[in-house]
Structure formats: C-alpha cells, structure tokens
C-alpha positions in Angstrom: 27.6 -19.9 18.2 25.5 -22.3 16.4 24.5 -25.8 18.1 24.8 -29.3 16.0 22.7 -32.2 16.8 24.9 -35.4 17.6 24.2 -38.6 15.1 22.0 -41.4 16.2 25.4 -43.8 16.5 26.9 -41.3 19.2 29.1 -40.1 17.5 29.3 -36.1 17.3 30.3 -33.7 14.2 32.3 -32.1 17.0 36.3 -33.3 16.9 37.9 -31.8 20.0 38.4 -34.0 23.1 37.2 -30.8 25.0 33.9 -31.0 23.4 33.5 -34.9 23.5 34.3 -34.7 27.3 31.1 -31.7 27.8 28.8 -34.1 25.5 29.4 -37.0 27.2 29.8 -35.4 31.1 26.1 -33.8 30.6 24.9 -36.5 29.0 23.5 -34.3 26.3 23.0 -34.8 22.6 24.5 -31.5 22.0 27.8 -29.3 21.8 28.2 -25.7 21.0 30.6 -25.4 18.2 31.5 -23.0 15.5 30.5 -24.2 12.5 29.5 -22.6 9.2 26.2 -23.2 6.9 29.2 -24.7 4.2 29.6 -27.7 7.3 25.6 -28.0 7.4 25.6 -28.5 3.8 28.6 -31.4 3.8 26.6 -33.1 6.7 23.5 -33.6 3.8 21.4 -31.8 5.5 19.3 -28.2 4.2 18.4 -25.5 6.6 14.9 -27.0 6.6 15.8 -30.6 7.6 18.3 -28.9 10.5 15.6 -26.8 11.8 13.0 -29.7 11.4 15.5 -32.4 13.8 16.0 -29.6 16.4 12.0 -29.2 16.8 11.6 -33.2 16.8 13.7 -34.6 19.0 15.8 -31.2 21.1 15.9 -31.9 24.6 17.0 -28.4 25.2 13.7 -26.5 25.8 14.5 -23.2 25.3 16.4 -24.3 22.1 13.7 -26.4 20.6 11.6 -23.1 20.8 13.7 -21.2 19.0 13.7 -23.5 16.3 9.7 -24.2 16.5 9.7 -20.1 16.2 11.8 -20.1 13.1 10.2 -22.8 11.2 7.7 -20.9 9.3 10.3 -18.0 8.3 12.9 -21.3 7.2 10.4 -22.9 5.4 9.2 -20.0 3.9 13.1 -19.8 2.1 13.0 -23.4 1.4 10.0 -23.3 -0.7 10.6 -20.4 -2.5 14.2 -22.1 -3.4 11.5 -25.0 -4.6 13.4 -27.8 -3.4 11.5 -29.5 -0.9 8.6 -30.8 -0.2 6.2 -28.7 2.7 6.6 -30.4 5.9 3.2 -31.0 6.7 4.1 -34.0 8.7 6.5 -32.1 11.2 3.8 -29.5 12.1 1.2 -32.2 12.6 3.4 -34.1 14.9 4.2 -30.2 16.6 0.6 -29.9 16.7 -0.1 -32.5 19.2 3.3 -32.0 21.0 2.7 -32.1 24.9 4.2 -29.1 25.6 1.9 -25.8 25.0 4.3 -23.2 24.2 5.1 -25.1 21.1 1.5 -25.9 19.9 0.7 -22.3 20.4 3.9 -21.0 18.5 2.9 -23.6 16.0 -0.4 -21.6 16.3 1.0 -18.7 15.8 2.9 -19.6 13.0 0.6 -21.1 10.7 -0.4 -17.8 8.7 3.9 -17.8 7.7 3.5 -21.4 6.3 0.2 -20.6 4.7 2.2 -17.7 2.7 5.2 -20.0 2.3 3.0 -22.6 0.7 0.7 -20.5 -1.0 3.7 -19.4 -3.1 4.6 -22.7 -4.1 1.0 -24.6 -4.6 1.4 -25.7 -8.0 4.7 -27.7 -6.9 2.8 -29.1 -3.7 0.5 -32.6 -3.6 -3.4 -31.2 -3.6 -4.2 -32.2 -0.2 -1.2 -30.2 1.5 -3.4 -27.3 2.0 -6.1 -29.2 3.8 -3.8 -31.4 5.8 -2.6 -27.7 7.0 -6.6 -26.6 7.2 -7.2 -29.7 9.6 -4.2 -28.6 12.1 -5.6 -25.3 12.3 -8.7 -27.1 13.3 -7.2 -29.5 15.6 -5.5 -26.5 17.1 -8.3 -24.3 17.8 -10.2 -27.2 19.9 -6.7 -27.1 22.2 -7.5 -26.9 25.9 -5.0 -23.8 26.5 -6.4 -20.7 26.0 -3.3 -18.8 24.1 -3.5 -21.5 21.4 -6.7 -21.4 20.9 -6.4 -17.7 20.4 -3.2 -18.0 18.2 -5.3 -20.7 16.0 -8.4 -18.9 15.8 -6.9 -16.4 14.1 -5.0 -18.4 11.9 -7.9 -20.1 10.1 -8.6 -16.9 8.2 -5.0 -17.0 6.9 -5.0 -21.0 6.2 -8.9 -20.5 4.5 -7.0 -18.1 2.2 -5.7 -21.6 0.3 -9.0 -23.2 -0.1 -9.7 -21.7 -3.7 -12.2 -24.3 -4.7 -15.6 -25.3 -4.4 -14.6 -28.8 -3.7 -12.1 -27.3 -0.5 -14.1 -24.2 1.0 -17.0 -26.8 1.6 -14.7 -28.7 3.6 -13.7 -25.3 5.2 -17.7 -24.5 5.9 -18.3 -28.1 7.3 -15.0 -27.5 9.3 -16.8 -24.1 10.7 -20.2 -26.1 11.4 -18.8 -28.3 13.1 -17.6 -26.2 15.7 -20.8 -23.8 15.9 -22.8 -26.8 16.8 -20.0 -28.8 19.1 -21.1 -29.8 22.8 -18.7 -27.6 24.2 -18.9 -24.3 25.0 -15.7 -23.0 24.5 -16.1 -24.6 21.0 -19.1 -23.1 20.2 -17.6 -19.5 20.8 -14.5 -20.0 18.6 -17.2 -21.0 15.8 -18.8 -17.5 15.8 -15.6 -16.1 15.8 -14.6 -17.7 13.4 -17.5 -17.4 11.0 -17.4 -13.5 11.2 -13.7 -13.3 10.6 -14.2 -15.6 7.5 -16.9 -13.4 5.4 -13.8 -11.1 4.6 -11.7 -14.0 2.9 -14.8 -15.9 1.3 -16.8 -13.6 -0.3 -20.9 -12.0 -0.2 -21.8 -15.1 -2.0 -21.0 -17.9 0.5 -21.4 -15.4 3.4 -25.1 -14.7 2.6 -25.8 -18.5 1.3 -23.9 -20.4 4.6 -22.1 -18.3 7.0 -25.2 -16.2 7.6 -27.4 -19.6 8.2 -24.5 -20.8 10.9 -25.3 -17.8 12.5 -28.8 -18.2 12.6 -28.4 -21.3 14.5 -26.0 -19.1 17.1 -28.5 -16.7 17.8 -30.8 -19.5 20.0 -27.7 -21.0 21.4 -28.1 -21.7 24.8 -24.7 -20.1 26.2 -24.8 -16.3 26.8 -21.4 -16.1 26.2 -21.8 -17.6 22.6 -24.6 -15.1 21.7 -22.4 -12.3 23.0 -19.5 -13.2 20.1 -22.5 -13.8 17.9 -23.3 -10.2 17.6 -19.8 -9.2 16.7 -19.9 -12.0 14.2 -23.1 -10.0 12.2 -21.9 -7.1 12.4 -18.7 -8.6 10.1 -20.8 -11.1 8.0 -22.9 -8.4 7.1 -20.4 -6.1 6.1 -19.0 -8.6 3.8 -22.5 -8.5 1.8 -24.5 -6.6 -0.3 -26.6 -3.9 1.2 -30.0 -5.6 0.1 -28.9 -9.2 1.4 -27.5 -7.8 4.9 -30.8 -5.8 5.3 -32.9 -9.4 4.5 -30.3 -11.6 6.2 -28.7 -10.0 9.1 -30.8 -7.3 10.5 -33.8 -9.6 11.6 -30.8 -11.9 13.1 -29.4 -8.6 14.7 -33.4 -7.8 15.7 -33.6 -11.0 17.4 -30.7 -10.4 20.0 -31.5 -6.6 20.7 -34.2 -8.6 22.2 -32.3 -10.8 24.5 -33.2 -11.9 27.9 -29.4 -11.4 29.0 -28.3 -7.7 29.2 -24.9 -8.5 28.6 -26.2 -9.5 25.2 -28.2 -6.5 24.6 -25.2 -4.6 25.6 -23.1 -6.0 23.1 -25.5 -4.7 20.5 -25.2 -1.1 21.5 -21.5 -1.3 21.1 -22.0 -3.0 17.3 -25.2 -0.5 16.5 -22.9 2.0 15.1 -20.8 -0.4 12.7 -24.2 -1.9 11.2 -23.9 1.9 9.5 -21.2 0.8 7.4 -23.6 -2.4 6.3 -26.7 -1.4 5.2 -28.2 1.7 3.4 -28.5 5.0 5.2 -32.0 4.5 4.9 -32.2 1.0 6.6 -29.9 2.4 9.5 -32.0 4.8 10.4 -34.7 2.7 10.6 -33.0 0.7 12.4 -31.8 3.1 14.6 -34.9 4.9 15.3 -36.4 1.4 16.5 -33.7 0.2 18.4 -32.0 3.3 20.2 -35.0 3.9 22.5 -35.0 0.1 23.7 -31.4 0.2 24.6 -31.4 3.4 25.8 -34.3 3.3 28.2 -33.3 -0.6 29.1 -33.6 -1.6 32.7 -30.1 -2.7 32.8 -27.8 0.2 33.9 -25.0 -1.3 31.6 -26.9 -1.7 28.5 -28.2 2.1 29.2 -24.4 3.1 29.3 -23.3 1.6 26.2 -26.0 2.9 24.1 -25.4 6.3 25.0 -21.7 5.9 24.5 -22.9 5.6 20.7 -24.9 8.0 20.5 -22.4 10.7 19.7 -21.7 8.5 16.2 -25.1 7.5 15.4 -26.1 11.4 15.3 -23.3 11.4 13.4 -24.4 8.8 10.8 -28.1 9.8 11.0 -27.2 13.1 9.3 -29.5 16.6 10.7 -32.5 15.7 8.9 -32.6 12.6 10.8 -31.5 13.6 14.3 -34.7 14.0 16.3 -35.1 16.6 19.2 -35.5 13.2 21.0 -32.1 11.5 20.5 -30.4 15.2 21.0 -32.5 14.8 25.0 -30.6 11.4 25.0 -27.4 13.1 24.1 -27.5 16.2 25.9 -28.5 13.9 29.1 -25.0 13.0 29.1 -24.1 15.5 30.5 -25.9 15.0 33.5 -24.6 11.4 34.2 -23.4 10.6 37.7 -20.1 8.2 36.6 -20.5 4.8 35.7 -17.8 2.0 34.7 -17.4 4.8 32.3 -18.1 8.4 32.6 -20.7 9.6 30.4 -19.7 12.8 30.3 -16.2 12.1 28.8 -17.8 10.7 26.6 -20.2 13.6 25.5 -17.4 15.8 26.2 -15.9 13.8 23.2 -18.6 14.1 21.0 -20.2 17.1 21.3 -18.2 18.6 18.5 -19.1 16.3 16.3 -22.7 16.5 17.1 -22.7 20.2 16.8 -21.3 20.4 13.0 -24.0 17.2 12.4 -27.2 19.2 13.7 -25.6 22.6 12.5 -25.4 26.2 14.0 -28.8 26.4 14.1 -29.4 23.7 16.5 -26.9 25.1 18.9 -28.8 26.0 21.1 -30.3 22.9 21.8 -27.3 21.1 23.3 -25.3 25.0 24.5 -26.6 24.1 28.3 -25.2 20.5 28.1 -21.8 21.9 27.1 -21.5 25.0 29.7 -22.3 21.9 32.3 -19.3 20.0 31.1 -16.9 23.1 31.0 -18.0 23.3 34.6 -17.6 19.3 35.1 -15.2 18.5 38.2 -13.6 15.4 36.6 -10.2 17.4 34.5 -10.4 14.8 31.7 -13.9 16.5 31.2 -12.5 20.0 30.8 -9.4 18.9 29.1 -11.2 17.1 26.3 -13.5 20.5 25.7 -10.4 22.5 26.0 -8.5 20.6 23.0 -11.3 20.7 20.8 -12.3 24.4 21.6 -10.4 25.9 18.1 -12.6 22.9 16.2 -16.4 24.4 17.7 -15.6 27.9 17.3 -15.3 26.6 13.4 -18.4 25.0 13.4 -20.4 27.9 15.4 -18.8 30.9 13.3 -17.4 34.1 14.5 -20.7 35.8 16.5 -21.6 32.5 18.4 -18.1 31.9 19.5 -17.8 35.6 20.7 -20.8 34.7 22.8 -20.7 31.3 23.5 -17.0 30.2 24.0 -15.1 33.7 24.8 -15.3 33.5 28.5 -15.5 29.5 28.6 -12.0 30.3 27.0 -10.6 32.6 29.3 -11.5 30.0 32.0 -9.9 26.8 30.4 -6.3 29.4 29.9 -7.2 29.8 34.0 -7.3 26.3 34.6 -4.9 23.6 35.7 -2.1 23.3 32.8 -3.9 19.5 31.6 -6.5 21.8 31.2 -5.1 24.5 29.5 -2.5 22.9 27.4 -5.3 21.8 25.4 -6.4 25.6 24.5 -3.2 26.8 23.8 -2.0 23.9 21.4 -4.4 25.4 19.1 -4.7 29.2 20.1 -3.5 30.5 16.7 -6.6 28.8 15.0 -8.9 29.6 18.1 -8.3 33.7 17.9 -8.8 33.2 13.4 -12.1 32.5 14.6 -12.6 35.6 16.0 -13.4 39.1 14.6 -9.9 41.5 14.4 -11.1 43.2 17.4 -11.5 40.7 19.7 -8.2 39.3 19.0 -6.3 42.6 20.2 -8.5 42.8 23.2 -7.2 39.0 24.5 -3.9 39.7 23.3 -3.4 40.4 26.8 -3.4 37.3 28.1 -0.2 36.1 25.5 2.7 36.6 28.7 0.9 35.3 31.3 0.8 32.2 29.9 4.6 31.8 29.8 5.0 33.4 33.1 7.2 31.5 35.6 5.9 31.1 39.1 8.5 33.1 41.5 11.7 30.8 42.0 11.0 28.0 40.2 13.3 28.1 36.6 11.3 25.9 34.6 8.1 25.4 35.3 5.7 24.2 32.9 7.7 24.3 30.0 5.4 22.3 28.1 2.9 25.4 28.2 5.5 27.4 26.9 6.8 25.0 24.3 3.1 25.1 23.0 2.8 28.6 23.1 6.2 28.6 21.1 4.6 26.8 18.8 1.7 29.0 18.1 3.5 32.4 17.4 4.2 31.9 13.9 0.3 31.5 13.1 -0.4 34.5 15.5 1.6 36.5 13.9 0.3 35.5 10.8 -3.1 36.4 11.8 -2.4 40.0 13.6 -1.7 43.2 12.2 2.1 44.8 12.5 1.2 47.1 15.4 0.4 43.8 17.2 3.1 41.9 16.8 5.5 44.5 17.2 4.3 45.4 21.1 3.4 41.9 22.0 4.6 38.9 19.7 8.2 40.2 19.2 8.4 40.5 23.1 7.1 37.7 23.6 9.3 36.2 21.4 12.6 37.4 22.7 11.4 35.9 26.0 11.0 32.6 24.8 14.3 32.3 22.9 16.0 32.8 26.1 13.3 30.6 27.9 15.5 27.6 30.8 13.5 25.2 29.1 15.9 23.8 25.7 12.6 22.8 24.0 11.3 26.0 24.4 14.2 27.6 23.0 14.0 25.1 20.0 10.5 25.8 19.5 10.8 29.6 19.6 13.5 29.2 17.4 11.7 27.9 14.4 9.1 30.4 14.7 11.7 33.3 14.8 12.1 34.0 11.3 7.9 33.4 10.6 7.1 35.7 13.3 10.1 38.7 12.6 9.0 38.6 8.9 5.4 39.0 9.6 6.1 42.4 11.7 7.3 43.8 8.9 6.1 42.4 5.9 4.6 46.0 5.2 7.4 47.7 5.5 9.6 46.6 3.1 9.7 44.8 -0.5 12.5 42.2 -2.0 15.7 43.0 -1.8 19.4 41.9 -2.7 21.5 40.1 -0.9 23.9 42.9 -1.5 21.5 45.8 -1.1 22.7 47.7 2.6 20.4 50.9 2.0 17.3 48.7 1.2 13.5 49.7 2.9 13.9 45.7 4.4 17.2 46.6 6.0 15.9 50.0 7.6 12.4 48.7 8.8 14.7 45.7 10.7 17.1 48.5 12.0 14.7 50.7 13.5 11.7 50.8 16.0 10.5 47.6 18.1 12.1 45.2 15.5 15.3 46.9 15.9 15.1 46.3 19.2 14.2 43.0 19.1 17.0 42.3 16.3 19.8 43.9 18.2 18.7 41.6 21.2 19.3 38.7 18.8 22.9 40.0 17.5 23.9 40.3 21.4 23.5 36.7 21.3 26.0 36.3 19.1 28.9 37.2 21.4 27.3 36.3 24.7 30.3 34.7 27.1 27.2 32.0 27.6 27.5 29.3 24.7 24.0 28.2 25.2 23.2 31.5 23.7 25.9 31.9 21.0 24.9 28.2 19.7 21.1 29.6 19.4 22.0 32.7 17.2 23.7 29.7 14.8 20.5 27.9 14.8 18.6 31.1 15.0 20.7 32.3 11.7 20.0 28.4 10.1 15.9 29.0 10.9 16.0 32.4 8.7 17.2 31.1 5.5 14.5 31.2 2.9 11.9 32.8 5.3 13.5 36.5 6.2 14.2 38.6 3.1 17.9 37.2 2.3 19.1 41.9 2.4 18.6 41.5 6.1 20.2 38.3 7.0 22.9 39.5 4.8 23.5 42.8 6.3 22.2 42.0 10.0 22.9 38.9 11.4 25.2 36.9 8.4 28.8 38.9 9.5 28.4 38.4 13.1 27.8 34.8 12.7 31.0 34.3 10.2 32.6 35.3 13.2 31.5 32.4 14.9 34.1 30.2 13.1 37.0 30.2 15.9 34.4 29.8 18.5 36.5 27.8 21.0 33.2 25.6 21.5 32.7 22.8 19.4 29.0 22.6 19.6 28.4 26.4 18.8 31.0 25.1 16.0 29.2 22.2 15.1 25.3 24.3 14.7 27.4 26.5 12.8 28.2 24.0 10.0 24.5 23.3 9.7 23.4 26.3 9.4 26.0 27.2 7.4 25.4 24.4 4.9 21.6 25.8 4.8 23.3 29.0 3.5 25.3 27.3 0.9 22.7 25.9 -0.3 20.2 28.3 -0.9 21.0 30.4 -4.1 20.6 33.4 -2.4 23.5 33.3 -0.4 25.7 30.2 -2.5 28.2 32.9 -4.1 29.3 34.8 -1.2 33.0 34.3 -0.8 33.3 35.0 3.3 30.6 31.7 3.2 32.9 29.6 1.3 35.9 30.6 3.3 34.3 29.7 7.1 33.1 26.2 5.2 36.8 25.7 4.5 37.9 26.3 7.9 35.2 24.2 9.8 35.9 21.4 7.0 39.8 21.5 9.0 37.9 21.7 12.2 40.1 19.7 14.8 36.9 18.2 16.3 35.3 15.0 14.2 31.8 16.2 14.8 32.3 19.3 13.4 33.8 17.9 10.5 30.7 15.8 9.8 28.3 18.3 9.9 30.6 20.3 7.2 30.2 16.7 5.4 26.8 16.8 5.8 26.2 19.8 3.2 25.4 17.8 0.0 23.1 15.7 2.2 21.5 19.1 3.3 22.1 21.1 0.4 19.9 18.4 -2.0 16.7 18.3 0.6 17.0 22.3 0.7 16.9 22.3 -2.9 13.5 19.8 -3.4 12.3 22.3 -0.6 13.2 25.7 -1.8 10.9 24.4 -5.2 8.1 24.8 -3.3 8.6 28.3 -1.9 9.9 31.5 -3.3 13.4 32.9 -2.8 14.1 36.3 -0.8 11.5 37.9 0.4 9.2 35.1 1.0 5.5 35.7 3.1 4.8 32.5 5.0 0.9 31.8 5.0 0.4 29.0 8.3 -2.9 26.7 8.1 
C-alpha cells in the first residue's frame, strides 16, 4: 500500500477519522493509504517530485531508503518523458546527508543517473554533468569505506559524460588531485581510479596524462598505494598502443619489480601475465625472461609463490620456441612444493596440460616425472584436478605416449576415491578414442565395476553412475558391435533400472544412441510398416534381443517407476532408432499404455507421444492418433496439458529433425 507525505499546514491527503487519529497518535508525517498514481497526479506532483520529498525530508528510515534506492531508476523515466529538469540539487544535498547508507546508495546509484542524463544532455544546462562529476568526487573522499567503494567505481560511469576537452581536463585535475592528496586512503582511490579510466578516455590521454600520474605513484611513500599502482599499469597500458605501453609503462612496471616491499613485488608477479595482452610478444618475452628469475628466486617466500603461480600462463604466452629448459626447472619444481598460503602443486596440477600442448610432445619428457609426482600427491584436489583433465593430455601426447604414460596412472585414478575418479569417468568416452582399438577392449573390463553398488547400500554413489550413464553413447560410438553387444548393452540394462532416478534419466537418453550403435551393421533403412525388415530381425535376435525384450517387460511391469521409463524410453528413440523397429517392437506395447491407471505413466506418455506425432515417420499412423484423443479426455489436468503441449513440442521437433536425417539415422558423438 503506497505511503503519502502529509502537507506542510498539517493537514493530510488522507480523509478517514481512522487515519487522522494514527497520524496524529504517532506523531508522524505519514499514513498508509490506498491511493492511485491518478491521486499523485491531482496532488501536482510527478513521480519524480514524490520520490524526491520522501528522500528529503522522510523520517521513516527504512522508507526513505527505499526511495533514495529508486531515485536513479525514477529519474531515469522522468527524463526520458523530457519533462523535468535533472535533480542535481537533491543528490548533492543526499550526498552530504549524515546518514551512510544513503550516501553510499547515492554512490551506488550514480552510474543509473549518469545513463538517465546521458540520454537527455542536449535538454540539460551544460554544467549538470560536472555538478554530477564533483559529487562523485565528493563521494569518493567519504570516510566510510562502502561509499568510497560504491563511488570509486562510479567515476568511470559519470567520466563517460565529459565528451570535451574543456570537461575531461576537469576530470584529469579531478584525478590529480587525489593521487597527490595528504591522505592515504586518498591516494589509493587515485590509482584506482586512473587505471579504471584509460578504458573510457582513450590511448591518447592515457599515454599523454594518466600514464604521468602514475609516474608520480610509483615513489609514493605508502606501500599500500604502490601495491594498487601496479594494477593501475597493467590497465593504463592495455588501453595503449603497443609501442607507447612498451616506452611508457614497462620502465614504470620495471621500477616496482624492484621494490624494497615484497608485498609490492608480489603484486607484480600476479599482473606479469596480463602485461601479455599489452605489449608485443616480443617485448613480453623480454620482459619475462628478465623479470621471472627475480621474482622467482626472490628472498620473500610470498613473492616466490606468486610467481610460480604464473608460470603455467607465461609458458603459455611465451610460445615453445621461447620456453627455456630453465623456466620448465621452475615449473616442474612445483611439483615438489611443500604447501604454502596456496598449494603449488594444485596449481601445477592445473597447468600442466596446458604446458604440455605449449612445449609439445616432444618435450614430454621433460616435465613426465613432475606429473607421475602429482598423480601420487596426497592432497585429493591434486589428483582430482589431473584426473578431470586426463582425456585433454592423452590428446596432446597422442595414442603411443598415452599407452605408456597415462594407461596405468588411469587405472589408478578409476581406483581412487570417487572426487577422484569422477573426474576420469566424466570424460572416459573421449579418454579410450585416444587409444589404439585394442587397448580399448582390453579395459573394457573395468566398465561394471564402476557402477557396482557396495553390498546393502541401494544407492551409492550415484553420481559415478549418472557419469558413467552419460558416457555410453560415445562408447558405443567408438567400439565395434561385438563390444557393445557383451558389455555396453548389459551395462546398459543395469543402468536403466539403476535406484538412483538420475541415473535412470541419464541412461535413458543414451538408450536409443547406444542400441542403434550395436547394430548399425546389421541392418539398413526401413519402413515404418516393414515387419520382415533385416533392422527388425537383427533387434529380435541375439544379445539385442535380449536386451530389447528386457525393455518391453518394462512395459507391463506391476512397478510404475518402470512402466513410466519404457514411455520416456519410447520418447528418447524417436529420430535415433530406425523408425521399422520402434514400430514393430516397442510402439504397440506402449499404445497400450493409454488406460494406465497412473497418471504420471499417463502423463510421460503424452510427451512422448507428441514426439511421435511429430516426427513424419510416425505422424500418419491411426492407433497414434486414436491414444492422443483419449489422453486429450484424460480425467487428470496434467495429463491433459502435456497432450496440449504437442504443437509446442511438435514445432521444436521439427527445427530439430532439419538437422538430422529421418529413420535410420547413425548418431556420430564429439
């Protein structure tokens, strides 16, 4: 219910004796009453001028915010309406208000009303902009921490406005002034500030001012002003050209690498890597080569730390050619880190891929004993982080290295504890199309120990499973039909009965990938309408047979669980198995499904059914159009919708089916 501010006479828009009595009992200016943006309008006032007298003069705190939070969205409206005039004076007087919270949600607000009068300059007095320039100012020299925060990053938005030469010198003396202030504090917001202005101001003024401000930074007394000051190059000089960042910045950057405070030194190590992106490839790695040993051989422990934290990038950047047998010692001492605020060998656990596809297969060899250390590391994150890059090294190393090198680190990781091996089997199918045909079938072995459940316990860890679900469909994809009839097709029938519900769900969408691999040899297209087909024979007989008789049992299992999975199992086949077999095998007994006294195995069988009606394979059948008429009667609402829902379904199916063929359809998995 919307609150309207009494009239300075004492009288009240409110007319009820009720409400009279509260305003004048409390001794408050205000009553809660219903009244409509129409009664706003009669009292002369605009949402602007409403919003502006609760921020003034509100004696209800947590009221007055609301409306100091609103003001930048109302005024936003009211100037694009473009009939009033900024209210420059209100956030001035907010500015300075003695309560905190509202100069720091003025703060926080001042990028909206930079927007809001950036759309309507040319109907604004010309000094608007810099009265709102000089708040943001005034702001970030507050003595409360979150406002100075809020306003700091504000400038940047407010700068935006100053558009001439005339206004950004104002802006740049604005900026000095604070870089050289006598506080601290001050001082730090200055560098901030300067790097996070290069963006909006251009290479131009950032190489002919901002960079000279922070040559006065870099000899600034305060550690903690030098520390920001680093950041502040590393943004200034992305914001030039390569040439005048290489003349400007890196002797300034030079100058602090040098530093007598390690904290300072420290922060350089964390920026080395984003001076990459600033300079030419050939001025980084000078720049690394000369720097990296002095950071990394530093006496301070810390600065040691963050250099090599970088390294992994900077090899990365540096390119083979550049990578010296001395910074791949640095890296591959990592490895042998005893902790630290941060572990080092997370880190190079991290990294190491990346540093094995920079310095190439050839190179391998050099940093192979730094990785069998970490696979051995006792910290888990170690291992894990290995583990769920695995599939993305055997890449890099190629199909005779990985048999040698990463086979039984593999088999260990599948041994280890499941935040271990999760990692390893999120990505098995792209892990075993690394490996030669052969080895594949001889680690097929290990496929149903992985989803075995420990003695009593029903579930498990079902997220090893689900993952495991997940990866069938590119196995099968990837093993020859004698395979994935003994061992996938099991495997699969396992899963889809699985306690877990996301395992079922996951083994259900890679039912139709997986069945269709086992015998995409055996058969070619067929009709809908074809009984005597090679594709209906080859799912009738032998180990696929098997498996497909299993999945028809579901059908009329007395569990529901089971009969609502052979609907979604039927839903997941369409436009993936050859449409003969669906038709002849598994599309009657679903029909069936239709007086299911369940209305959830009901309700999956309206979805799946529309997927039916919608593919052009199966659109004509007249059995499919009868059961949609029936479920469309369906007594229960939910079942109704999901009949509903067929146009919905039937128009996405469509856009989808244009990128696939229709029957028999081979699924290729990256």
């Amino acid at each position: 219910m919307p609150v309207v501010w009494g009239k300075g006479n004492g009288d009240t828009t409110a007319r009820s004796d009720q409400e009279l009595t509260l305003r004048f009992a409390n001794a408050d200016k205000f009553v809660a009453v219903d009244t409509s943006a129409d009664e706003y309008e009669a009292d002369g006032l605009t949402e602007l001028e409403l919003c502006a007298q609760y921020c003034r003069a509100c004696t209800v705190s947590v009221q007055r915010l609301f409306h100091v939070r609103s003001l930048g969205e109302v005024c936003r409206q009211a100037m694009r309406a473009g009939n009033e005039t900024f209210p420059l004076d209100l956030i001035e007087d907010l500015a300075q208000d003695d309560d905190s919270e509202v100069r720091q949600i003025v703060a926080e607000q001042l990028g909206t009303l930079a927007m809001a009068l950036k759309e309507t300059r040319d109907q604004q007095e010309e000094d608007v902009a810099t009265g709102l320039l000089y708040v943001a100012f005034l702001l970030v020299e507050d003595d409360v921490d979150g406002v100075v925060t809020a306003a700091e990053s504000a400038v940047v938005m407010v700068a935006t406005l100053m558009d001439t030469a005339e206004s950004q010198e104002l802006l740049l003396t604005q900026v000095a002034n604070l870089s050289t202030g006598e506080e601290e504090e001050i001082r730090v917001s200055g560098a901030k500030i300067v790097g996070e202005l290069a963006s909006v101001l251009g290479p131009r003024v950032a190489a002919a001012h901002l960079a000279r401000l922070l040559g006065v930074l870099t000899r600034d007394d305060a550690l903690h002003v030098r520390e920001v000051t680093v950041r502040s190059i590393a943004q200034v000089a992305k914001a030039m050209d390569d040439d005048a960042a290489e003349e400007v910045m890196l002797p300034l950057f030079y100058s602090l690498v040098r530093d007598p405070s390690w904290s300072v030194r420290k922060v350089c190590a964390d920026n080395l890597v984003v001076l990459s992106t600033c300079v030419s490839r050939e001025a980084f790695v000078g720049l690394a080569m000369e720097i990296f040993e002095s950071l990394a051989n530093d006496v301070s422990f810390q600065v040691r730390t963050a250099s090599l934290e970088k390294l992994g990038p900077i090899i990365a950047e540096l390119g083979n050619a550049n990578t010296s047998e001395s910074l791949v010692d640095h890296f591959v001492s990592m490895a042998e880190s005893m902790g630290g605020p941060v572990d080092l060998k997370l880190a190079c656990a991290f990294n190491i891929p990346g540093v094995a596809y920079t310095i190439g297969r050839d190179r391998w060899h050099e940093i192979k004993g730094a990785y069998d250390m970490l696979a051995r590391s006792v910290n888990w994150r170690v291992r894990r982080s290995l583990s769920c890059s695995l599939h993305e090294l055997a890449h890099i190393l190629g199909e005779e290295t990985t048999e040698i090198d990463l086979l039984p680190i593999f088999e260990e990781m599948l041994r280890d504890t499941a935040e271990v091996s999760i990692g390893v089997v999120s990505n098995l199918g792209k892990f075993m199309g690394e490996l030669s045909p052969d080895a594949r079938l001889l680690h097929l072995h290990i496929l149903p120990d992985i989803v075995a459940l420990d003695g009593d316990d029903t579930i498990g860890n079902w997220r090893l499973r689900a993952a495991m679900s997940e990866q069938l469909g590119t196995l099968s994809g990837i093993l020859p039909d004698p395979a994935n009839e003994e061992m996938l097709l099991p495997l699969l029938l396992r899963l889809l009965k699985d306690p877990a519900s996301a395992v079922r769900a996951k083994s259900l969408e890679a039912a139709g990938v997986v069945l269709q691999n086992a015998t995409k040899g055996s058969f070619a297209p067929s009709s809908p309408r074809s009984s005597s087909s090679p594709s209906s024979f080859s799912w009738r007989h032998g180990q696929v047979g098997g498996i497909v008789t299993e999945l028809k049992l579901m059908a009329t299992n007395p569990a529901w669980v089971d009969r609502q999975a052979y609907a979604q199992l039927c839903g997941a086949f369409v436009g993936t198995v050859d449409a003969g077999v669906v038709t002849d095998e598994l599309l009657p007994l679903l029909l069936m499904m239709v007086d299911d006294p369940v209305p959830n195995v009901r309700r999956e069988l309206a979805l799946s059914l529309a997927l039916f009606q919608a593919h052009p394979a199966y659109g004509g059948l007249p059995d499919l159009k009868k059961a949609l008429g029936v479920l469309r009667k369906d007594p229960d609402v939910d079942v109704c919708e999901a009949v509903k829902s067929r146009d919905a379904v039937s128009e996405e199916f469509e856009h989808y089916l244009g990128e696939i063929t229709t029957g028999l359809r081979s699924t290729t998995l990256e």
